[in-house]
N, C-alpha and C positions, 0 to 999 in steps of 0.2 A: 793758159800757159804763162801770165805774164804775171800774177798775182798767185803769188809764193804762200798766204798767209792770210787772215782776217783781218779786215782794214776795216776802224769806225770814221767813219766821215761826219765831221756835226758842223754845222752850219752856225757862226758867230752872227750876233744880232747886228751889225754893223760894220761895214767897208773898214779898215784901218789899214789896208797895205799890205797886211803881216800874214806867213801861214803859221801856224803854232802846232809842232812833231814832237810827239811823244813816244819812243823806242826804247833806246838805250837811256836814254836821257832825256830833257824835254829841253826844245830847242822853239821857241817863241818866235824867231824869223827866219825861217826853213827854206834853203834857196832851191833852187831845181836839184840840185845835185843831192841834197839830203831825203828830196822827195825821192828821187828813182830809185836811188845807191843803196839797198840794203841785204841783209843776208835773209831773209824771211823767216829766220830762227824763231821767232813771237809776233803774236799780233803788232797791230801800231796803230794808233789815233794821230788824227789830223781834224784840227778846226780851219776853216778858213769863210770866208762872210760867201752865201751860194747868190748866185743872181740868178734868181728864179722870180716870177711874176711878181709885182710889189701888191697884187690882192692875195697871194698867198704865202703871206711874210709870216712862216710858222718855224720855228724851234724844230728841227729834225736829226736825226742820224741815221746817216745808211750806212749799212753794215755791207763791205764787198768781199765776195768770198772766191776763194778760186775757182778756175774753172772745172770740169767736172768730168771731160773727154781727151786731159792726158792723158797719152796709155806711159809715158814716162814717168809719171807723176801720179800714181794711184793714192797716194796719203793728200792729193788738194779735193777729192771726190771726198774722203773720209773728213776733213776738214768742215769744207761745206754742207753735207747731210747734218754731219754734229750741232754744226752751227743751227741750221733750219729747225730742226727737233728742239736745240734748247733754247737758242735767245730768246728774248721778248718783242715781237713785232706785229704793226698792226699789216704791212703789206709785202709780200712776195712778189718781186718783178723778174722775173724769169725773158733772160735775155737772148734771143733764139734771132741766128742769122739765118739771112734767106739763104744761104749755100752749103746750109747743113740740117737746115729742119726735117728732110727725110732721114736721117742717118741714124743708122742701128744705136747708136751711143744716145742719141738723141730724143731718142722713142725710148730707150731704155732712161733716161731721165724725165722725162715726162710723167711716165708710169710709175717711179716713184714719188714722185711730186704729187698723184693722182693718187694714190697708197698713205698719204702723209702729212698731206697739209689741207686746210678746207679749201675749198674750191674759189669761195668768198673773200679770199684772202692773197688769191693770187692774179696777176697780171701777165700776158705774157706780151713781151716787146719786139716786133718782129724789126727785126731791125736790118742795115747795110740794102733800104729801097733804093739806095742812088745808085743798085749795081743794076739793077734792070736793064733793060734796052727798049728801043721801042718795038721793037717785034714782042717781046715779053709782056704775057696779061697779068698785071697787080693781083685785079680783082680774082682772076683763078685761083692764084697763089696763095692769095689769103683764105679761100676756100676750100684750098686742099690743105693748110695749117688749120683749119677749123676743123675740117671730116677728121682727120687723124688726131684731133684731141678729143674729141667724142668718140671715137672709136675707142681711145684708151681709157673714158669713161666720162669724161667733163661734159655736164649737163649744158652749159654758158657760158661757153670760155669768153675772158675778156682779150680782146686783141689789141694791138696799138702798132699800125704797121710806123714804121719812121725810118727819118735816116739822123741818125743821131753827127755824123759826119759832118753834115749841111747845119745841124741845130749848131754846133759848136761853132764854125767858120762865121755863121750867122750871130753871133751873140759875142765874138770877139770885135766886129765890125761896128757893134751897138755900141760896145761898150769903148769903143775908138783905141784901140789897142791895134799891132801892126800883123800883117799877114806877111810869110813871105812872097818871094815871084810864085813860086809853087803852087800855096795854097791862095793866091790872087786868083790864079789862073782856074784853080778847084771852081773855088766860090762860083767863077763867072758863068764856069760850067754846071754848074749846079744850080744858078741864079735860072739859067737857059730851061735847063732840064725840067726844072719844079714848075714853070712856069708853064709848062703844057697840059692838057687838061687831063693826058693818061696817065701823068705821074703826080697829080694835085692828092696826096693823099688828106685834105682837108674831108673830103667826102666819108669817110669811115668813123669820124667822129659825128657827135648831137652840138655842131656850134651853139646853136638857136640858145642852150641855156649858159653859155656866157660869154658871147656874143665880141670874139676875137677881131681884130682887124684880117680879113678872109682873105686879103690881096697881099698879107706879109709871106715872106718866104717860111718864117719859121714855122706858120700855118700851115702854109703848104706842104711843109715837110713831115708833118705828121706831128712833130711836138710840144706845140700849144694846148691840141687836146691830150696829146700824155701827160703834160706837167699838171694838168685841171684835172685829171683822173688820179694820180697818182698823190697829189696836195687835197683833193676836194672829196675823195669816194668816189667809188666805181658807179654808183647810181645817182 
């Protein structure tokens, strides 16, 4: 519901400070407000330099399409299908929160995803792990996102449980950039959280082939081996 429109996202080869918007106009230092503020009438590009691993310092664009389970917004569903059928891409990450992967809209998206695109080509990101609790079994969870993508017919699904939350909070701290009291308080909870061994989703990936710092949170959090699945191939 929050993306109106198709947004290419390309990643500049180098840091320079600047975001560069292209809309109505192209706008070279795009301040927050030109990022959020728009009418979603046409697509829009955005470069900005990614901080992603510097071993997989590659030239990318992702393409973000609306979401797909407005029921006020049935032209972001048509939007997005269009999109997947026509662009050119080599991977599909299909973004599935834990507190909606059972839901009819959701199963009905899948199955067209299962109808449409090769299987080989897609990723699914189970994402929002930091809402778990500790009564809550991960490993089920991700279990029962697996049986019901087989059941809709995916021979292998690729999974990648994360909390993308914790990655973000986590890599603004890297990058010495300021948190508010809020998200201080997020972090530390989260720092707390990830560091227990029933929410360490490091265990769902194959570290051993590129051999992460295992004790980082952003390891923990699932998204060092998504960023290496997602830059490097699924195998």
């Amino acid at each position: 519901a929050c993306t109106g429109n198709i947004s290419y996202l390309c990643n500049k080869p180098f840091e320079d400070g600047k975001i560069h918007l292209v809309y109505d106009t192209m706008t070279l230092d795009a301040s927050a407000g030109d990022l959020l503020h728009n009418t979603w009438e046409k697509p829009r590009v955005i470069a900005s330099y990614f901080r992603i691993p510097k071993s997989e310092n590659k030239r990318i664009c992702l393409i973000d399409t609306p979401g797909v389970n407005a029921a006020t917004h049935v032209e972001h569903g048509e939007m997005t299908y269009q999109a997947l059928l026509n662009e050119t891409y080599d991977t599909c990450v299909c973004v599935i929160s834990e507190n909606n992967y059972q839901t009819f809209d959701e199963l009905k998206h899948m199955q067209w995803l299962y109808g449409h695109i090769s299987e080989h080509k897609i990723i699914f990101a189970f994402n929002k792990m930091d809402n778990y609790h500790a009564e809550d079994n991960i490993d089920q969870n991700v279990d029962k996102l697996r049986r019901i993508l087989k059941k809709v017919g995916f021979i292998d699904p690729v999974i990648c449980p994360i909390s993308a939350k914790c990655a973000l909070l986590h890599k603004i701290i890297t990058y010495e950039e300021m948190l508010s009291n809020e998200e201080r308080r997020e972090y530390e909870d989260l720092l707390w959280k990830f560091n227990e061994p029933q929410y360490d989703l490091s265990r769902f990936y194959d570290l051993a082939v590129f051999s992460p710092d295992k004790s980082a949170l952003i390891t923990k959090c699932g998204f060092t081996g998504f960023e290496k699945i997602v830059f490097g191939g699924k195998k």
